[in-house]
N, C-alpha and C positions, 0 to 999 in steps of 0.2 A: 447364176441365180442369187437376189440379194437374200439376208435372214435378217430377221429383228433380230438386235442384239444388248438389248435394256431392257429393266426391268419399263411397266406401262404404267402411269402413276398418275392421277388426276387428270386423264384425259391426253397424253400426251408418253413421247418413250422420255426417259430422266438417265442419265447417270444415276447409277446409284453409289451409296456415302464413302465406300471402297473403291466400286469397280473392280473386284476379285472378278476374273472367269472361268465359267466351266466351258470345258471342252467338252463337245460332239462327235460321236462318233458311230459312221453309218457302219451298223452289223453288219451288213455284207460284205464292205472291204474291208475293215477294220481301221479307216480311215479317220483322221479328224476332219471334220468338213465344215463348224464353224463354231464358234463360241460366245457366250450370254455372258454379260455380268450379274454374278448373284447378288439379290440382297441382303443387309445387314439388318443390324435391328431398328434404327432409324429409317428406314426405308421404311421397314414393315408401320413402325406407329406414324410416320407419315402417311402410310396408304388408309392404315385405317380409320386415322381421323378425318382423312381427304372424305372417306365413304362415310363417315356418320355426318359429316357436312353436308355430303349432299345429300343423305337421304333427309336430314330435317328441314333443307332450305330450300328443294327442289323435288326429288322423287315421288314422295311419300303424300305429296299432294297435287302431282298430276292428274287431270280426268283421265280415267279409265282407257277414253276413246282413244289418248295420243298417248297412251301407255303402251297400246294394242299397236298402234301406227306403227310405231317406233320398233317394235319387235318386228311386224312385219317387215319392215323395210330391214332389219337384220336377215328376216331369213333372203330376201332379196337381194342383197347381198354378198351372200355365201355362197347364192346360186352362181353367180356373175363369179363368183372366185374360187370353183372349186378345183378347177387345172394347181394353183398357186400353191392353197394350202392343201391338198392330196399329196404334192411332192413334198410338202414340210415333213407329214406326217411318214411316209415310204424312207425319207433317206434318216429321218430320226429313230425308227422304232426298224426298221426292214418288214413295212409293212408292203403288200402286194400291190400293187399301185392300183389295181382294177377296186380290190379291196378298199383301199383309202378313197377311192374318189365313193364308192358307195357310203362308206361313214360322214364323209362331210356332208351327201346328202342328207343324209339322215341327220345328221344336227339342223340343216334346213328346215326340216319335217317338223322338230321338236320346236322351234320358234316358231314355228306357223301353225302350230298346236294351240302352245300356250295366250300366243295373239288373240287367237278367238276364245280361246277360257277366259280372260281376263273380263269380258261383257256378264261370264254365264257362269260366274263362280262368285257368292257370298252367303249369305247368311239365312235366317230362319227365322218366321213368325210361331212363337207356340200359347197353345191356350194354357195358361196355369190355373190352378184352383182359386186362390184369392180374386181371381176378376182381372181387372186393367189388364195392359199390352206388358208382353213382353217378347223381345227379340233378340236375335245375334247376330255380330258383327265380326267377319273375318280381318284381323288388324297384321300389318306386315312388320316383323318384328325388330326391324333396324339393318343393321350390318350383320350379313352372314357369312362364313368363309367357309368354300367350297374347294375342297381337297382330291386334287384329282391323282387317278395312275399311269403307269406309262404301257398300260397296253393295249387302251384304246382311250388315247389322250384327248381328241377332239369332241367326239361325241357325248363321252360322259363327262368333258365342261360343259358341252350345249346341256345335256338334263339336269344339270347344278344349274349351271347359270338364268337358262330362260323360266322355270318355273320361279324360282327368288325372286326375280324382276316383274315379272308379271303380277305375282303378290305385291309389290312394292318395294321392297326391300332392295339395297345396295349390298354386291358383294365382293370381298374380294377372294381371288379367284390365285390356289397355288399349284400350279404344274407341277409332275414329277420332274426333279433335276433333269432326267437324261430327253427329257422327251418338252421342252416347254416353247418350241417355233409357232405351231398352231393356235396354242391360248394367246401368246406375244400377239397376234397377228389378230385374231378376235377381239383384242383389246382395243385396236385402232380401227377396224373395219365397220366395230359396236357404236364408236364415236363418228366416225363418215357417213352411220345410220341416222343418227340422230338421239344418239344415246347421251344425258349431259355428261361434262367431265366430272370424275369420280366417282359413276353408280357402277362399275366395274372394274377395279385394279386385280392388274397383272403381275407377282412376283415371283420370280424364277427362284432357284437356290435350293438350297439342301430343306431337307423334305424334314430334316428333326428339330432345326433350330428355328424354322421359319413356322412350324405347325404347333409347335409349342407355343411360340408367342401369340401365333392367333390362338390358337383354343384358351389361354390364361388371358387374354386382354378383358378388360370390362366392355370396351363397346362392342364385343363381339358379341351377337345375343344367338347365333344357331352354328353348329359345325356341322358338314356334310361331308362325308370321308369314305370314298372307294379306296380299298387294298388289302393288305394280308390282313387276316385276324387279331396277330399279335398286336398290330402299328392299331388297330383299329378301338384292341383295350385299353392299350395305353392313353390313347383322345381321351374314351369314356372316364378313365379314373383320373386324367386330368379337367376334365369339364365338368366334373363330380364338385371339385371345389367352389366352381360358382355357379353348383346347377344350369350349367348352360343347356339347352335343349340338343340334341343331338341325333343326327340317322347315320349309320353306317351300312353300307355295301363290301364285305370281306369275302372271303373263301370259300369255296365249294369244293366236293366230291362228286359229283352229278351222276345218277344211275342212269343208264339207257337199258329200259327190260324191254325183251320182247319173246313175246307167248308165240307157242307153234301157230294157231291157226292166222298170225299176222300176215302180210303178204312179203318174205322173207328176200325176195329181190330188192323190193323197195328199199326195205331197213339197212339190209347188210351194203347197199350202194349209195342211200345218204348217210348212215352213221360216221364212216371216216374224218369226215369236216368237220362231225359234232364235236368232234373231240382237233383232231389235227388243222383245225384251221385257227387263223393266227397261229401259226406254230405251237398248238397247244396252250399257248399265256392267255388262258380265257375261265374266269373264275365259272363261268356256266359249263365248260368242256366235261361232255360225257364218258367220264375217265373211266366209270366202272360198267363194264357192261354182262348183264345177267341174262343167258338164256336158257329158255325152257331145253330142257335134256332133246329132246328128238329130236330137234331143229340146229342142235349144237351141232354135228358138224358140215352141214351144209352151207351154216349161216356164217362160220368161221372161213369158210372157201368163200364165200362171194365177198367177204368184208376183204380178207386179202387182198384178193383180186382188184378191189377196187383201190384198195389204199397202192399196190404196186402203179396204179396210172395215173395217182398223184402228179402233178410235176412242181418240181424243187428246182428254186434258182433264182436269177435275178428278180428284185423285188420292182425293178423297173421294167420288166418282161411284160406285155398285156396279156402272156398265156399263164403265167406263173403261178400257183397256189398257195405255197408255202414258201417262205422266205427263211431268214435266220431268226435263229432267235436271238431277244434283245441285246445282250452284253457277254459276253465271257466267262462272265461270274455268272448268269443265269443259264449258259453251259455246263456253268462246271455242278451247279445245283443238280441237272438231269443227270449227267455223267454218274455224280455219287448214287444216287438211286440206282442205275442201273449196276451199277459193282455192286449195290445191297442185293439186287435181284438174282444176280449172277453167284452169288457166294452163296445163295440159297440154290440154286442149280434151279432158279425157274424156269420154263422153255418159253426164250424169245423167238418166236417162229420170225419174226419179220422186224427189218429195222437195227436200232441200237449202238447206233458207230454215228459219229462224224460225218459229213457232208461236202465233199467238194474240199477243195486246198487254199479256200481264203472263204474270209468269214464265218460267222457262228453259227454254220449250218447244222443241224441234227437229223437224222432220219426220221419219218411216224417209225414207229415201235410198237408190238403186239405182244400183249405177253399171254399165255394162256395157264388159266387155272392156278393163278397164286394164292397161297395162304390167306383168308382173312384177318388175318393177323400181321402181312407181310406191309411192310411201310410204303409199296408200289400201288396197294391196294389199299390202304386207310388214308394215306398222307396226299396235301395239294402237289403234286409234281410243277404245276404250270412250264410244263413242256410236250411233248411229242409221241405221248406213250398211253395208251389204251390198256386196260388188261381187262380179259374177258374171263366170265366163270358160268357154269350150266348149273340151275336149278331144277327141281324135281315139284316141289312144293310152293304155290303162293306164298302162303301164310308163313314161311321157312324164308321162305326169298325176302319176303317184305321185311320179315325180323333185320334180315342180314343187310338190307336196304338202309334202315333207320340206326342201324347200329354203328354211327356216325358223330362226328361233334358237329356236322356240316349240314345245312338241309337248303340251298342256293333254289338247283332247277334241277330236271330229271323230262326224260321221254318213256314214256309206255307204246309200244307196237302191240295189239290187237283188233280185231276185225269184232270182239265180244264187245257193245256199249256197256252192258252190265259190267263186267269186268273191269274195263278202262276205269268205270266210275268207279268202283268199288275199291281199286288200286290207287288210283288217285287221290280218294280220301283217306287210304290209309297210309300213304308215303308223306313224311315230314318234310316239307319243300314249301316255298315260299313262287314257287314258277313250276311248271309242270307243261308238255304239251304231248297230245296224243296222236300218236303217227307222226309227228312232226318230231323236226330239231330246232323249233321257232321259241327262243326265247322271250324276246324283247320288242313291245307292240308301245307305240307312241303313245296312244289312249289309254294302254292299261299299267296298272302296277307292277313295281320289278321291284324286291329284293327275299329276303330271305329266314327262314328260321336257325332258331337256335346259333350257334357262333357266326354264322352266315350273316348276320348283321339283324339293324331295327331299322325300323321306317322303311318309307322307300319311295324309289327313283320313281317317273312318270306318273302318267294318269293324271288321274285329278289328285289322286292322294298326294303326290308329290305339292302339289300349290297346296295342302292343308298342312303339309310339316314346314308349309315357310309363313303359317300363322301363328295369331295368337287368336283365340277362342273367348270373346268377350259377351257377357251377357246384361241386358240393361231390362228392366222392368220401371214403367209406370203405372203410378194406380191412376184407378179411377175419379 
């Protein structure tokens, strides 16, 4: 199987001004399996003046109609190639391949979303007190650079990239170092669409040197940045300098409650995934989970039960559910956690060791009734480990729910509507679903309160964070 192996730069792959490479390496074997040339910094102000080129001298005055075209025939495209980039995505990240080919769907989804917004999205007639007309106009704000992560590399460039473009705007577009086959490969597939050259550059390379010069460039006018919190303030107090507009997508702690009168089979047999799927690297994963005291131990035996039927293994397997986790280093992240948990004599009923004798496997992990105080129970683990705790009290629960720097997504299990609603508006969350483990809806808004990030990904709000908000009045 070939890989792109250059940065994608005006419509085309480039040497880039080095040609330094990173090496790949698929988490299951521990293998290299292929290597990018990163870019430097002449790369980077290459791509970016490539994109403010073309947005002033092509994009930005396209008719709507062949804006729309154009996206459609991307998502047409992706459909036709989702075998190709599925396996990009499975042997870079050890994602489950069943898994992968559903997310490239889904970036499908998300172009052929935005396709049809692009007719049904603009501005506003209002009546003002002095008389005459006045109106607004949604304007797309230039060059934006969309920052993506590596644990769900594809799809969350599709929600960066297709609403930007749809607005108008040109972006460029930086993969995580370990994870960047998929974006590479978008780059040229966008152009086979009919996308012109330079309304989407692709730069592989290190995530500090490359995002720094985007977020500091002048012709950058928006950052859109999925990842941890910390990488996420740092953007912000760097974008601080030149007011650049900004949405971040960071960290979660996500609560999954569920109240006795729930239907306690269902909960305790889909929760496992909410949390253990993608091996846990899912800023939405339902790490903390609260149940009402009666139902505590019933609901702990059926969650078990299910998580033991898990299957763990090849990420090329089509029965496979969990794979490894990404790197060695994001092993050894889980590992210290669990010594913290372990030195606390928490009981791991399930899980907690290594996986198999090649690659970065981890077991799910259960931990039962850790301190809230314990760093397993406050902190993003982004690995493989759940820890449950039985509440007595709502209004106790709820405290201990928001008592968080994080407010991403969360699940409520109840059969009470009163309740659900009543819970739901008082959990500080940014995504919430009831009875479900469904975070993430093409049509609707996704991100998050408090350090959990601002702005946010899909829906229509996502096309409003890639404006600018212009209002013109004439008199009469």
């Amino acid at each position: 199987m070939s890989y792109p192996s250059e940065p994608f730069i005006n419509g085309r792959y480039t040497s880039s001004a080095t040609g330094q490479p990173t090496n790949l390496i698929n988490p299951a074997t521990e293998e290299v399996f292929a290597s990018v040339s990163s870019v430097q910094a002449k790369d980077v102000d290459e791509a970016i003046e490539g994109a403010d080129r073309a947005f002033r001298q092509s994009w930005r005055d396209i008719p709507p109609g062949r804006r729309a075209e154009i996206l459609f025939n991307i998502a047409k495209i992706l459909r036709a190639n989702v075998e190709s980039i599925a396996q990009l995505e499975s042997r870079c990240v050890g994602k489950p391949i069943a898994d992968a080919r559903d997310e490239v769907a889904l970036g499908a989804r998300v172009f052929e979303f935005y396709a049809g917004a692009v007719s049904k999205f603009g501005g506003q007639t209002l009546p003002v007190s002095r008389g005459g007309f006045d109106f607004t106009l949604r304007q797309p704000m230039g060059v934006v650079a969309a920052i993506v992560p590596w644990n769900f590399p594809f799809p969350i460039a599709c929600w960066k990239v297709a609403p930007a473009l749809a607005a108008g705007n040109t972006v460029v577009l930086k993969p995580a170092s370990i994870s960047p086959l998929s974006a590479l490969l978008l780059g040229q597939l966008s152009v086979e669409a009919g996308l012109p050259a330079g309304v989407l550059q692709v730069l592989p390379g290190s995530g500090r040197e490359i995002g720094n010069q985007l977020v500091l460039h002048p012709m950058v006018r928006k950052i859109s940045f999925t990842g941890s919190t910390e990488v996420g303030r740092g953007i912000m107090e760097l974008a601080a300098r030149g007011l650049k507009r900004v949405s971040l997508e960071l960290g979660g702690k996500s609560p999954n409650i569920v109240f006795a009168d729930a239907d306690i089979e269902q909960a305790a047999t889909n929760s496992p995934m909410s949390v253990f799927g993608n091996t846990g690297q899912d800023c939405c994963a339902r790490s903390r989970v609260l149940v009402e005291r009666k139902v505590m131990d019933c609901f702990v035996e059926k969650f078990i039960a299910a998580t033991k039927k898990l299957i763990i293994g090849d990420p090329a397997s089509e029965a496979t559910q969990i794979g490894p986790l990404v790197s060695a280093g994001q092993r050894a992240v889980v590992e210290d956690f669990m010594a913290s948990a372990r030195s606390q004599k928490r009981s791991i009923v399930s899980g907690g060791q290594r996986w198999g004798s090649k690659g970065y496997f981890f077991e799910p992990t259960i931990i039962l009734e850790p301190e809230i105080t314990d760093r397993v129970w406050r902190e993003e683990i982004f690995g493989p480990v759940v820890c449950i705790r039985a509440f007595d009290d709502e209004s106790e629960m709820i405290e201990e729910v928001n008592d968080s720097p994080y407010g991403l997504s969360g699940s409520i299990w109840t059969h009470d509507i009163r309740r659900a609603l009543r819970v739901a508006r008082r959990v500080e969350s940014g995504v919430l679903s009831i009875n479900s483990h469904s975070s993430v809806h093409v049509e609707a808004p996704f991100g998050g309160f408090k350090q959990s990030g601002l702005g946010r990904d899909l829906g229509m709000a996502a096309m409003e964070g890639y404006t600018e908000l212009k209002n013109i009045y004439i008199a009469d």
